[in-house]
C-alpha positions in Angstrom: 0.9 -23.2 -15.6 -0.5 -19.7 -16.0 0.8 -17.0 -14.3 -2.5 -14.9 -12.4 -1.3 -11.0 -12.9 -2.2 -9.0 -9.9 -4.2 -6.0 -9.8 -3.0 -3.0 -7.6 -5.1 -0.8 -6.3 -5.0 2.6 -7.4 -4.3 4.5 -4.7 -6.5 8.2 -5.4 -3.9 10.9 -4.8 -4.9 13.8 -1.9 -6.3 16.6 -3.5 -4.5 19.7 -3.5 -5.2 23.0 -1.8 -4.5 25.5 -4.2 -4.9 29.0 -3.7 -4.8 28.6 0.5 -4.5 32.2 2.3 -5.1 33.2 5.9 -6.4 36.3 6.8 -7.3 37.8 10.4 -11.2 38.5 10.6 -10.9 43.0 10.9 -13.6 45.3 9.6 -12.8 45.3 5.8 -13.2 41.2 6.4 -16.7 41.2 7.8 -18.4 40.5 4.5 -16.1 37.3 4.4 -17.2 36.1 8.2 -20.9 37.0 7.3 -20.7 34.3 4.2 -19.1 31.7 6.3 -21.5 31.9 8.8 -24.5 31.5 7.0 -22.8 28.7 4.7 -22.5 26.9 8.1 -25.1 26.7 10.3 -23.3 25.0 13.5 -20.7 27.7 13.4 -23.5 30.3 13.3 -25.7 29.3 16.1 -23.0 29.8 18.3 -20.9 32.6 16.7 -17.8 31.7 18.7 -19.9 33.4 21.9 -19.9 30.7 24.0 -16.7 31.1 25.6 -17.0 35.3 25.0 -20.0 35.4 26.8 -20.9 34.4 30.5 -23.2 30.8 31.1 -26.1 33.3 32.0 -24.9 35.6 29.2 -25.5 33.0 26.4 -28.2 31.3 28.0 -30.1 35.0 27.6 -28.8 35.7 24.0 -30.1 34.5 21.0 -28.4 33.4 17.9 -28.8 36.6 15.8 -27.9 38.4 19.1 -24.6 36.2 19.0 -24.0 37.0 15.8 -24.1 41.0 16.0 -21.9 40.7 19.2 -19.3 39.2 17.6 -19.5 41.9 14.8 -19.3 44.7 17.5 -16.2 43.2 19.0 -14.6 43.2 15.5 -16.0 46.7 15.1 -14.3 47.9 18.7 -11.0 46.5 17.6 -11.2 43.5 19.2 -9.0 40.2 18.3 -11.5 37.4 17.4 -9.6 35.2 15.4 -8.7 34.5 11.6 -10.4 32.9 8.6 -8.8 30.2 5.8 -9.5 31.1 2.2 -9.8 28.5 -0.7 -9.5 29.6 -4.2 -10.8 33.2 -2.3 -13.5 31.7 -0.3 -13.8 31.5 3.7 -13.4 27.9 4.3 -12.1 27.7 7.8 -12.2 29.8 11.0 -10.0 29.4 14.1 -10.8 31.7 17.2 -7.7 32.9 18.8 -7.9 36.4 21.0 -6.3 37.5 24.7 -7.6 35.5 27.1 -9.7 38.3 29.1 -12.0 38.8 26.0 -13.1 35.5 26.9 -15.5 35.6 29.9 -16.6 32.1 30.4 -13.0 31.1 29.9 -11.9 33.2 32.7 -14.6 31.2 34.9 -14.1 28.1 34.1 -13.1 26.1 36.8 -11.8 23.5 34.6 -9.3 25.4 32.9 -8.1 27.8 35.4 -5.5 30.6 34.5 -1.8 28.9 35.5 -0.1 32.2 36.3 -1.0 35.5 35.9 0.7 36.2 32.3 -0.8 37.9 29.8 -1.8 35.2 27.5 -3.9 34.7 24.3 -6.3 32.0 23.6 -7.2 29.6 21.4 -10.6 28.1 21.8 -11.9 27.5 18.7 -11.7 25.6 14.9 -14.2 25.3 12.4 -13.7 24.3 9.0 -15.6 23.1 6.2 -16.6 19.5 6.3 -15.8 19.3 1.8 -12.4 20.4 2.6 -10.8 19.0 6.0 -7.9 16.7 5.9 -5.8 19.0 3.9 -3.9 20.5 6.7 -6.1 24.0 6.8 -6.8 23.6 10.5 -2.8 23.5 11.0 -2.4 26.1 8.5 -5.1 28.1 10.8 -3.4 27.6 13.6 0.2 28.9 12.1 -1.7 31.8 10.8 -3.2 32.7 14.2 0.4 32.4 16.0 1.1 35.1 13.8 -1.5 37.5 14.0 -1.3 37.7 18.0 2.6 37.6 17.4 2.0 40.4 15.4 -0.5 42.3 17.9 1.9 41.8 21.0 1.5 38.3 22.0 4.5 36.9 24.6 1.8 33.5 25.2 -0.5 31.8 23.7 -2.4 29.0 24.8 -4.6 26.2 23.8 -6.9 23.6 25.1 -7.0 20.3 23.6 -9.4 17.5 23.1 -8.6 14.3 22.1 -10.5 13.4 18.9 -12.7 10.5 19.5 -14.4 7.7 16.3 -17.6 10.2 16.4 -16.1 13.4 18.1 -15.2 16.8 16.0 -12.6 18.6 18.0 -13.9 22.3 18.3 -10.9 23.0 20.3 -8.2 21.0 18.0 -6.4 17.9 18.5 -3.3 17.4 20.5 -1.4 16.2 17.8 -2.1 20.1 15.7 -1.0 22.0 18.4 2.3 19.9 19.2 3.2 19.7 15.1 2.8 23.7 15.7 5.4 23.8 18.5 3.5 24.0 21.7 4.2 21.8 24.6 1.7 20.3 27.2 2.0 22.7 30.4 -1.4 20.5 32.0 -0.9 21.2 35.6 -1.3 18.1 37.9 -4.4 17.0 38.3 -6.2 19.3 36.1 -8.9 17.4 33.9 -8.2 19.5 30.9 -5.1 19.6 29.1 -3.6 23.1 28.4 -0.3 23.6 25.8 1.7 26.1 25.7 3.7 28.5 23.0 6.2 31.1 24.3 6.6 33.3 21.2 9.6 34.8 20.4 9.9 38.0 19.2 
């Protein structure tokens, strides 16, 4: 009798991120956004505006209109968020900023303010389709804890969705924003979930 030998499958290992770096989007960085948004064309027809802006706001604005307002908020001074870097290229983008900058957010009826602390927001992830699954969208999120940490930030909040078989999560996942400590403060009979970090100084 002959013994069959038995194949194993080789199992491809995850490919590294080398060379990973966060930076928050200022004025020196605007080059940087720029190339990311015209190397994605989703992220650019919106600009990260649609919260920022009212409904009849956004409706009235076009997408190169979108994209100089979110330059002129960056140009006032204005938190907008923070950009991933791969071997020194913008590969990811996560939108994080106090809450009052965005206007749509404040009306939403969905996702009403749950006190009246001043809280920062985040609303928004976008990164490269070549290099997702290597943890830059939690590495995002880490980074933007830190910069509003660093700009004054007692609270920062996010809103959830969870990912679906054929759904991208502009907003992030559950499971990122409990891995990055936040816990689910979703008030009772609210539709949309809403976590919570209290940042320590």
């Amino acid at each position: 009798m002959v013994a069959r030998a038995t194949r194993r499958r080789a199992t491809k290992p995850r490919a590294a991120t080398p060379n990973l770096q966060f930076h928050a989007v200022t004025h020196e960085r605007l080059p940087d956004l720029a190339r990311f948004s015209e190397r994605h064309g989703k992220f650019r027809y919106c600009s990260c505006m649609r919260w920022r802006l009212t409904s009849t706001e956004f409706k009235a604005s076009t997408k190169e209109s979108r994209v100089a307002r979110l330059d002129r908020l960056v140009e006032r001074g204005t938190p907008i968020g923070v950009l991933a870097y791969l071997d020194g290229e913008p590969v990811g983008w996560c939108s994080i900023a106090p809450r009052p900058t965005y206007a749509a957010l404040e009306r939403f009826r969905a996702l009403p303010r749950l006190d009246d602390e001043p809280v920062w927001s985040v609303v928004c992830f976008f990164v490269d389709s070549g290099v997702r699954r290597r943890g830059i969208t939690a590495g995002l999120l880490k980074a933007a804890v830190a910069y509003a940490r660093a700009r004054g930030a007692k609270i920062i909040e996010g809103y959830p969705v969870e990912p679906g078989p054929r759904l991208y999560t502009y907003m992030g996942a559950p499971s990122t924003f409990h891995k990055a400590g936040f816990r689910d403060v979703t008030p009772r009979g609210n539709e949309r979930r809403v976590v919570r970090l209290v940042v320590r100084p």
